[in-house]
C-alpha positions in Angstrom: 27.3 15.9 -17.6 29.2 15.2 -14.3 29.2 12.2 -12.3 27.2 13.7 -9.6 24.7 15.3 -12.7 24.5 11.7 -13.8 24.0 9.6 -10.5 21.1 12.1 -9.6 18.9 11.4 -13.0 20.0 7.8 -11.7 18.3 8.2 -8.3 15.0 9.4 -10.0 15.3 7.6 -12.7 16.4 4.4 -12.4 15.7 3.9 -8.3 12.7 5.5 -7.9 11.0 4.7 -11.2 8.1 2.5 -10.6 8.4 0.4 -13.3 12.1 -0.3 -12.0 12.3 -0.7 -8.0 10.0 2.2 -6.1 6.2 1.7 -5.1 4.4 4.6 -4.6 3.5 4.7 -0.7 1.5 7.9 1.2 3.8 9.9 3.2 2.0 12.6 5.4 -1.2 12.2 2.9 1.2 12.7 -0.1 2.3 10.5 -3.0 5.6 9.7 -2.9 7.5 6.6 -4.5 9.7 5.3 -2.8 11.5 2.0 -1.5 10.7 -0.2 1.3 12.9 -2.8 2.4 12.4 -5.8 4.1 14.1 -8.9 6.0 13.4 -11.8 3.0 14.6 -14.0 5.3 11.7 -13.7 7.5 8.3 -16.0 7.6 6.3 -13.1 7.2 8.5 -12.2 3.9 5.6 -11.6 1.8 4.6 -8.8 4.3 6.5 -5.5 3.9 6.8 -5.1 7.9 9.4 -6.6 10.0 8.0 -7.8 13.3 10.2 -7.1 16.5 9.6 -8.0 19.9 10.4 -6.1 22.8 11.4 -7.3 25.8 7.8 -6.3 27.4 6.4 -8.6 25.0 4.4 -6.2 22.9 5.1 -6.3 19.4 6.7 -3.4 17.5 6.3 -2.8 13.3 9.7 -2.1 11.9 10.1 -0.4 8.3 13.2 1.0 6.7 11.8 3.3 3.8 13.8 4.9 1.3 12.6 8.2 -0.6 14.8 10.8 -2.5 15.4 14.4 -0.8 14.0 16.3 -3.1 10.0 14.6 -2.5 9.7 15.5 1.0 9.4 19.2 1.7 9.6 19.1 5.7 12.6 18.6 8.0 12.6 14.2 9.1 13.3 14.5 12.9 14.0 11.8 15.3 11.4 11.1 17.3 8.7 12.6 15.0 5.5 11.2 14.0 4.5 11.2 10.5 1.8 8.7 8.9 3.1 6.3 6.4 0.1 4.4 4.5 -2.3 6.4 6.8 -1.0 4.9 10.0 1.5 6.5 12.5 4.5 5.6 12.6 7.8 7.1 14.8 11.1 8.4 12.9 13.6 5.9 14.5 16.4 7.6 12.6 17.3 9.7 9.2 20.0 9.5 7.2 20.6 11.4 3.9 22.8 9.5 1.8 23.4 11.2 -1.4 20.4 12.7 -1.7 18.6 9.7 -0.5 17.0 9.4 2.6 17.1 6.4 4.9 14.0 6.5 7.1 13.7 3.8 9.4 10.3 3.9 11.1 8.6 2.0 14.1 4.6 1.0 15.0 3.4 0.1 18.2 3.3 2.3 21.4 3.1 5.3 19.5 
């Protein structure tokens, strides 16, 4: 087995097992585990959303969520709307990093 062979069973297997460090979360109406991360630092730590504020003074909901490639089956675009947890959120930005994608997602305004 290669070492790319071997860090994809880790993705699914190790990152996204549910037992291990995923939760599964509803993406567009579908199951999906996945990882969402969160500033521990913050009061609210217990919460998984990071609370911004713009300078308007409206508050803005702020998750970074991270799901492997192969469990989406649509193109993530900047600027697109999908519902996470049946709300709508807003695709801030996508990475794919190694067949992992970074999704980070804002609530408010939208």
């Amino acid at each position: 087995m290669s070492f790319k062979d071997q860090l994809a069973k880790d993705i699914e297997g190790v990152f996204f097992n549910t037992d291990e460090f995923a939760e599964e979360h509803l993406i567009n109406d579908k199951p999906v585990k996945c990882v969402v991360e969160k500033d521990e630092s913050d009061k609210w730590a217990n919460q998984r959303y990071e609370m911004m504020v713009e300078a308007n003074g409206t508050f803005i909901s702020m998750i970074t969520v991270l799901l492997p490639k192969s469990a989406i089956n649509f193109p993530l675009v900047e600027g697109q709307l999908i519902k996470f947890d049946n709300l709508r959120y807003k695709i801030e930005s996508v990475q794919n990093q190694g067949g992992v994608y970074e999704v980070k997602l804002s609530r408010g305004g939208v």
